[in-house]
KEKEBA-250121 format. One record per residue (C-alpha): x, y negated, z negated; residue in three letters. Coordinates in steps of 0.25 Angstrom, whole numbers. Layout:
N
> X  Y  Z  ala
...
//
This chain:
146
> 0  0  0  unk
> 5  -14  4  unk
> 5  -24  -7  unk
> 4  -39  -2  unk
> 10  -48  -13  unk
> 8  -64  -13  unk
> 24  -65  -7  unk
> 22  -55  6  unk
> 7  -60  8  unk
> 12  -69  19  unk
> 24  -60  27  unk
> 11  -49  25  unk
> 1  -56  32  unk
> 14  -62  44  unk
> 16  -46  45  unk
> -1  -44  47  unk
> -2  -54  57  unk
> 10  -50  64  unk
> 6  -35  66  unk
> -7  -39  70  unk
> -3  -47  80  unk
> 9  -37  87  unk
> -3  -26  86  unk
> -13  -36  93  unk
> -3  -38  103  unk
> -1  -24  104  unk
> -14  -19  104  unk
> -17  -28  116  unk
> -6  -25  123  unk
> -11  -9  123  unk
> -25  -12  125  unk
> -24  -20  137  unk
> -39  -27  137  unk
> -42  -35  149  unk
> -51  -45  144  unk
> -56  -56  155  unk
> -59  -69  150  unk
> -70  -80  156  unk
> -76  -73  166  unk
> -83  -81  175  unk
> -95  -74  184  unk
> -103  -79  195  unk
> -115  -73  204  unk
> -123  -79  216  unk
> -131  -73  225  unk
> -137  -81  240  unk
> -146  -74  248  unk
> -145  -74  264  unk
> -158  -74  269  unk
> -161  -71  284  unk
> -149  -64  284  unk
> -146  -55  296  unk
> -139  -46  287  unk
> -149  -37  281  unk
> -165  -36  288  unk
> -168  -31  275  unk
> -165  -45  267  unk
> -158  -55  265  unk
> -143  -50  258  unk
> -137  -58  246  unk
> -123  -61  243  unk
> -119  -60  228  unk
> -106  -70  225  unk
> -99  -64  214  unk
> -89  -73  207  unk
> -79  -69  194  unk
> -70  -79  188  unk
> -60  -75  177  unk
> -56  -59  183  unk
> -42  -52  184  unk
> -37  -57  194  unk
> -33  -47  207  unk
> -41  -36  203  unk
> -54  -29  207  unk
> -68  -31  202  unk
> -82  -25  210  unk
> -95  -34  207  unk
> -106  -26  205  unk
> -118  -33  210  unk
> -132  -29  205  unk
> -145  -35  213  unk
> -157  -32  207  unk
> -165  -27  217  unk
> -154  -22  227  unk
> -144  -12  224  unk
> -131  -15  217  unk
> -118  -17  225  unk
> -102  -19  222  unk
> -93  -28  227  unk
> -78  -26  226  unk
> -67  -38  225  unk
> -53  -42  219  unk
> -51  -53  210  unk
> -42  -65  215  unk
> -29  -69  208  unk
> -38  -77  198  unk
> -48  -65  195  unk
> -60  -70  203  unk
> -69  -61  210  unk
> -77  -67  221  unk
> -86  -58  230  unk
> -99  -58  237  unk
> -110  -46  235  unk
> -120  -44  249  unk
> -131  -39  245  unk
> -142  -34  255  unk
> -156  -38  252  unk
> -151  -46  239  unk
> -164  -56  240  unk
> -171  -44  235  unk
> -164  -46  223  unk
> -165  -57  211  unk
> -153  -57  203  unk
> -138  -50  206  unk
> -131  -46  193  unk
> -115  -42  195  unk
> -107  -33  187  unk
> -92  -35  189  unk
> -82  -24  187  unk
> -67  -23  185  unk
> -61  -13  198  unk
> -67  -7  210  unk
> -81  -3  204  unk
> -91  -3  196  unk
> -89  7  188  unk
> -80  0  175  unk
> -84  -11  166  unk
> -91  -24  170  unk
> -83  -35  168  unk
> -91  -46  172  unk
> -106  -46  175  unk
> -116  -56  181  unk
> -128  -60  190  unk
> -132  -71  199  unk
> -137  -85  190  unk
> -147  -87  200  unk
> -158  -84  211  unk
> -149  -81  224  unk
> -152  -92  234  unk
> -155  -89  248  unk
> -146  -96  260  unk
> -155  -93  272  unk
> -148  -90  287  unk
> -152  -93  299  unk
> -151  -84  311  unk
> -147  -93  324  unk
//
């Protein structure tokens, strides 16, 4: 049993402090968490209408945006509609970790909101790292055929 007098109180607690932070640093070194700060997400959708794309209806582009990323890596965007089935979309991060693509979605006006999942690698099939939907109705740009 370690007895801590009034004279080693100090030096006792200087040692405490001092093998808590070498087994801190330690510990973290071995653990290796990868922990992304400030993420920033952003979702839009627009509508094509009279497209000649699809006879069915009009497609809709989801415009996915992510700040705050690694950088150089991959990251797939799963994009959920809510009345049309879910795809994926597959890109690599920039220098700075921002991941910028657009989702084509065919017959999207059938659908009223778009959530997107966002996931580390080449599928979907790890955890989400970031997740969001579109803040708004999407808004139709209308084509004309000449």
């Amino acid at each position: 049993m370690i007895v801590i007098t009034k004279k080693n109180r100090k030096s006792s607690m200087r040692m405490i402090i001092i093998f808590s932070f070498i087994f801190a640093m330690i510990l973290s070194l071995l653990l290796q968490i990868h922990l992304a700060y400030g993420l920033e997400m952003d979702v839009k959708c627009t509508i094509y209408e009279n497209s000649d794309d699809d006879e069915n209806g009009d497609p809709v582009d989801v415009r996915i945006f992510v700040l705050g990323l690694k950088g150089n890596n991959d990251y797939t965007a799963e994009v959920i509609p809510d009345h049309n089935l879910p795809t994926s979309i597959t890109a690599t991060t920039d220098y700075e970790g921002i991941f910028w693509v657009v989702a084509k979605i065919p017959n999207g006006e059938k659908s009223l909101l778009f959530n997107v999942n966002l996931y580390e690698g080449k599928d979907i099939d790890g955890n989400v790292i970031a997740s969001g939907d579109d803040d708004a109705p999407c808004h139709p740009i209308p084509t004309f055929n000449r």
